[in-house]
C-alpha positions as CSV (number, residue, x, y, z in Angstrom):
1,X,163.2,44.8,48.6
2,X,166.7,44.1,47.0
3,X,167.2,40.3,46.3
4,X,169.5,38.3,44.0
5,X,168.0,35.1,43.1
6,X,171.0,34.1,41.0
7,X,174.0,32.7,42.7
8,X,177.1,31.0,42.2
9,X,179.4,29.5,44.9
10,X,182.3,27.2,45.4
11,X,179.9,24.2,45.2
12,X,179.5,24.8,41.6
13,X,182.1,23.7,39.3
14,X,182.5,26.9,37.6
15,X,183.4,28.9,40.7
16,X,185.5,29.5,43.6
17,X,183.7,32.1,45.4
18,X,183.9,30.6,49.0
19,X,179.8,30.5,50.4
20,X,180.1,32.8,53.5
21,X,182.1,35.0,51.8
22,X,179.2,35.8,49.2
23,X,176.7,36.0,52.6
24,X,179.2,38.9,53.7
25,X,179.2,40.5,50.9
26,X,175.5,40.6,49.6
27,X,175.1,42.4,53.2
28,X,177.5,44.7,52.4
29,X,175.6,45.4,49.4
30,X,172.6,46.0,51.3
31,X,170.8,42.8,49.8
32,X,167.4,42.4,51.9
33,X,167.8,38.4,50.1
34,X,169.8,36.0,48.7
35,X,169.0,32.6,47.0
36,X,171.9,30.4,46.3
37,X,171.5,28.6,43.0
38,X,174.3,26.2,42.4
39,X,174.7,24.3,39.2
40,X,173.6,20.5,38.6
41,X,173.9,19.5,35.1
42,X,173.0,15.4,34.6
43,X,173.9,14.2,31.7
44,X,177.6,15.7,31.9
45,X,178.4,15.6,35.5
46,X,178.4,13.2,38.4
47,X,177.2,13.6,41.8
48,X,179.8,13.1,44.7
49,X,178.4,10.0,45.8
50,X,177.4,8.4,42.7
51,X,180.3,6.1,42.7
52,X,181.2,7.4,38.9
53,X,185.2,8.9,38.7
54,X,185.0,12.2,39.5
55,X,186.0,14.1,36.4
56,X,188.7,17.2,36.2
57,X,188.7,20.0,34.1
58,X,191.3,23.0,34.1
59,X,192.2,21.5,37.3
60,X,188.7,21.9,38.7
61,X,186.2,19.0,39.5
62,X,183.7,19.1,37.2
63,X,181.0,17.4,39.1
64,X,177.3,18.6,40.9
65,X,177.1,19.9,44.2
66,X,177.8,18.0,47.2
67,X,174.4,18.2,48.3
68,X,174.6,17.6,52.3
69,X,177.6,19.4,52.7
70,X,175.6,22.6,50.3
71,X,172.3,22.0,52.3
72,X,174.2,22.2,55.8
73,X,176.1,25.1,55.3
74,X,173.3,26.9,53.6
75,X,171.6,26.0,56.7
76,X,174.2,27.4,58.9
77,X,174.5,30.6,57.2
78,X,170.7,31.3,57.6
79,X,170.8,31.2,61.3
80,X,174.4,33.5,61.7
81,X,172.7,35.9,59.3
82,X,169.2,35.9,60.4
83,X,169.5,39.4,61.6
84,X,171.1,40.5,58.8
85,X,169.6,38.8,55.5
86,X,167.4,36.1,54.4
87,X,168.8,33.0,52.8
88,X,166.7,30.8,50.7
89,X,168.3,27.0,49.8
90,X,168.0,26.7,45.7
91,X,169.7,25.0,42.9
92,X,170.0,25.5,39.6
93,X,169.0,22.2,37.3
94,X,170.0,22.0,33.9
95,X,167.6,19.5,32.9
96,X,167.7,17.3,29.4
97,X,164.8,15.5,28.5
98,X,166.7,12.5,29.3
99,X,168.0,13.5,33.1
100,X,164.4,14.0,34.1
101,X,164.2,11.1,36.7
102,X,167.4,12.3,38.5
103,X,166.1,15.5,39.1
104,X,163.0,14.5,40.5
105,X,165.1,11.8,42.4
106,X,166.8,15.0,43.5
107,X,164.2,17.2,44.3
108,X,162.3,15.2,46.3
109,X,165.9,14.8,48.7
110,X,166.2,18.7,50.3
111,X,163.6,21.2,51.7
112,X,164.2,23.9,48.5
113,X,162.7,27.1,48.4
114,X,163.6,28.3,44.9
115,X,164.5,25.7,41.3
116,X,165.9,27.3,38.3
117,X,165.2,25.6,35.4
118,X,167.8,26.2,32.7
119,X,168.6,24.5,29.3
120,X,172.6,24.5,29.4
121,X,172.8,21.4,27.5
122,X,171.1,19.4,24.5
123,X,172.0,16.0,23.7
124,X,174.5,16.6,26.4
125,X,176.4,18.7,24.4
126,X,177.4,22.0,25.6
127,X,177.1,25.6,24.1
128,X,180.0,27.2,25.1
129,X,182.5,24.9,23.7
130,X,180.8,25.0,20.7
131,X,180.0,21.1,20.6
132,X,176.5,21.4,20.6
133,X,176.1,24.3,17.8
134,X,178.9,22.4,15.3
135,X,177.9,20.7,12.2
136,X,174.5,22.4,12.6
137,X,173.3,25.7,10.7
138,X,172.1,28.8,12.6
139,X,168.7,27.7,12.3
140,X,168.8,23.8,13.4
141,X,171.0,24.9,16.5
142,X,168.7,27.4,17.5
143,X,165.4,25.5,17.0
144,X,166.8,22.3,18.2
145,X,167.5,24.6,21.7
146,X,164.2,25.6,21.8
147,X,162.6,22.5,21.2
148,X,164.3,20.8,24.4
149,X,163.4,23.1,26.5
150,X,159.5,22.6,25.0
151,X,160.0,18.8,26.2
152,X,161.6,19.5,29.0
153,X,158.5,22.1,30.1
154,X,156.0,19.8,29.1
155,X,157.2,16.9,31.3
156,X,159.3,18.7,34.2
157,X,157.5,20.7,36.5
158,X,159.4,20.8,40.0
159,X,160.6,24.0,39.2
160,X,160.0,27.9,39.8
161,X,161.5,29.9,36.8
162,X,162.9,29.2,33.5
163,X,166.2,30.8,34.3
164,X,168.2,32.7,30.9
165,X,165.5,31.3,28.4
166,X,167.3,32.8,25.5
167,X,170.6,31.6,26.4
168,X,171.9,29.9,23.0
169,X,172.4,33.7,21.8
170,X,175.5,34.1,24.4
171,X,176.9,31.8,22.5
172,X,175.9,32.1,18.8
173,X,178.6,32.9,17.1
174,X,176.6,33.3,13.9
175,X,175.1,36.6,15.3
176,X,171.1,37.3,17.2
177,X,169.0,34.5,15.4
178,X,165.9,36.7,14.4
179,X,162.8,36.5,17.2
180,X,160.2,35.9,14.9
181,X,161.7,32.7,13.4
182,X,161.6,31.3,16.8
183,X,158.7,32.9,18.2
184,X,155.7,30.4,17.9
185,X,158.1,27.8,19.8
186,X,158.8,30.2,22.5
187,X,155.0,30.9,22.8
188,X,154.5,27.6,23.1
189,X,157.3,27.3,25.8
190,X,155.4,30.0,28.0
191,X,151.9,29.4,27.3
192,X,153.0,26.1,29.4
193,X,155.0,27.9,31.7
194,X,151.5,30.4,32.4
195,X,149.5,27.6,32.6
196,X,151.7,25.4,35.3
197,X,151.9,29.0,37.5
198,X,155.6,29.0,36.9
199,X,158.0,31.7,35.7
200,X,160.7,33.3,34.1
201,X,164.0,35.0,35.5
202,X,165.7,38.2,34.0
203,X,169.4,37.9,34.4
204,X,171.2,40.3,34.8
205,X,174.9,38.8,33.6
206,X,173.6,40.2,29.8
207,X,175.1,43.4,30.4
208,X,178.9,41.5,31.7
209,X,179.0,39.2,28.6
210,X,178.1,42.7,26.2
211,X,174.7,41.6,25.1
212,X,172.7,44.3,23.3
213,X,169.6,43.4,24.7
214,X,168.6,41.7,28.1
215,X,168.5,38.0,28.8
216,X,165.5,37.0,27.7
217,X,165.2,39.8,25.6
218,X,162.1,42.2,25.9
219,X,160.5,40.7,23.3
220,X,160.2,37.5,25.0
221,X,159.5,39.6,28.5
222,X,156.5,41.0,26.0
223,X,154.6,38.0,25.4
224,X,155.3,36.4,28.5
225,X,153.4,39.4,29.6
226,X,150.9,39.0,27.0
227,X,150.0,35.7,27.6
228,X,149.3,36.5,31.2
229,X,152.6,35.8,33.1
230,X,153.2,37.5,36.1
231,X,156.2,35.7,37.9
232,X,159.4,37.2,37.5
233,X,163.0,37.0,39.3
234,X,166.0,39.2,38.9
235,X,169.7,37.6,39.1
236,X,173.0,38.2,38.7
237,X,174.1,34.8,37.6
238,X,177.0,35.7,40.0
239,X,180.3,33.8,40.1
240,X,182.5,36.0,41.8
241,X,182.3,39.4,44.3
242,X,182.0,41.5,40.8
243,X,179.2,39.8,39.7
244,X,177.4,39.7,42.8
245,X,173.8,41.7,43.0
246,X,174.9,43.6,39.4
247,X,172.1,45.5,37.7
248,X,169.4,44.5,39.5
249,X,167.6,48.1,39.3
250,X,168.6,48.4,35.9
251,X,166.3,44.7,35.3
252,X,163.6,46.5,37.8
253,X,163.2,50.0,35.6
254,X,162.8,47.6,32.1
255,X,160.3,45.6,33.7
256,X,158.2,48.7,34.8
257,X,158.4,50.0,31.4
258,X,157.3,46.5,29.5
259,X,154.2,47.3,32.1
260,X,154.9,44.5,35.0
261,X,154.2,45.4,38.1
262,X,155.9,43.3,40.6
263,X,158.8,40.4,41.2
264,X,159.3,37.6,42.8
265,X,161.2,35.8,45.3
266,X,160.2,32.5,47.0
267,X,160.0,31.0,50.1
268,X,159.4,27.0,49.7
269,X,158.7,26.9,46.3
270,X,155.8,29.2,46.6
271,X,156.3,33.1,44.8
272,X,156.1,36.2,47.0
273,X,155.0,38.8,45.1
274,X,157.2,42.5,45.5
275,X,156.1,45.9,43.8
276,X,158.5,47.2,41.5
């Protein structure tokens, strides 16, 4: 089983890699499955129909997906393809604390099959521009990171994976913020995530942006372990044919050697369960 379970297309803001042409290409690749995972961030961005101004950046809209334009191509695709590879319907929700209602709002709308959960914003500040991490120390942007994705696991829970748990290192400019200051929080994160029967992803866009270890890094793969989690995707966070289905068997051969014995993909929200 070959699957991606982290995918960009044109309906996200950040890319322009037109939907069917990403279908065509993961069978190319010999992908058995795909999961299209397109980005809604609250807090930051407006829906289509929301009846807010549509906001542009570099010349791009920066809004969510238009959701029944995503969901009926999606659906579409999956019966051209059907002989060729399965396509699952996901998203990817960057939840805050304070977007919570509009993602359950949300979920409730479409038949998914697969949620990431992913923390790409805190106090609807981002990380890439630096917003979020300025006037704060190493420390205080790093904890602060971790302990909105605590809230937003304790009160969120129409999701499958935490998707790029540790992603505040892409971004640290200050350098890797040591594990074991942060590691009681993260324990706390995935003792939740255990106990709700949800997951965590490995993606595989760490080796693209140079990271020195994977994303989460083993040491958070470890204790997930540890703790007695079991659910794991692999994804290339793609967002354009390069990207696409990218060291997915390098992600398998770690995971054998931290001791797991399987992955996951999903059909309606439920984990299927794939040796390694």
């Amino acid at each position: 089983m070959l699957a991606d379970y982290h995918v960009h297309t044109q309906f996200s803001d950040d890319s322009v890699y037109p939907l069917e042409n990403v279908i065509s290409d993961a069978v190319s690749l010999g992908l058995d499955e795909i999961c299209i995972t397109d980005h809604v961030d609250y807090g930051i961005k407006a829906d289509w129909d929301s009846g807010q101004k549509i906001r542009y950046r570099n010349g791009d809209p920066f809004a969510n997906v238009d959701y029944p334009r995503y969901v009926a191509q999606i659906a579409e695709l999956q019966e051209k393809y059907k002989d060729a590879i399965n396509i699952k319907l996901g998203l990817e929700f960057g939840v805050q604390t304070h977007t919570i209602p509009q993602y359950e709002a949300l979920f409730r709308r479409y038949p998914f099959d697969f949620i990431i959960l992913s923390i790409h914003q805190v106090e609807d500040k981002e990380f890439w521009t630096q917003d979020f991490q300025q006037d704060r120390t190493q420390q205080e942007y790093n904890e602060r990171y971790y302990e909105e994705m605590l809230r937003v696991v304790r009160d969120y829970k129409n999701y499958s994976v935490l998707g790029h748990m540790d992603l505040i290192k892409r971004y640290d400019m200050a350098g890797i913020y040591p594990f074991a200051r942060v590691r009681p929080m993260i324990a706390e994160i995935l003792k939740i995530v255990v106990a709700d029967g949800k997951g965590i992803e490995v993606n595989t866009s760490s080796h693209r942006y140079g990271l020195t270890d994977s994303m989460p890094s083993a040491e958070i793969l470890r204790l997930y372990k540890d703790l007695g989690g079991s659910i794991i995707t692999i994804g290339s966070d793609s967002h354009a044919p390069e990207h696409l289905g990218t060291y997915i068997e390098e992600a398998k051969a770690q995971l054998r050697e931290i001791g797991f014995h399987s992955f996951c993909t999903y059909d309606k929200m439920r984990p299927v369960f794939h040796p390694l």
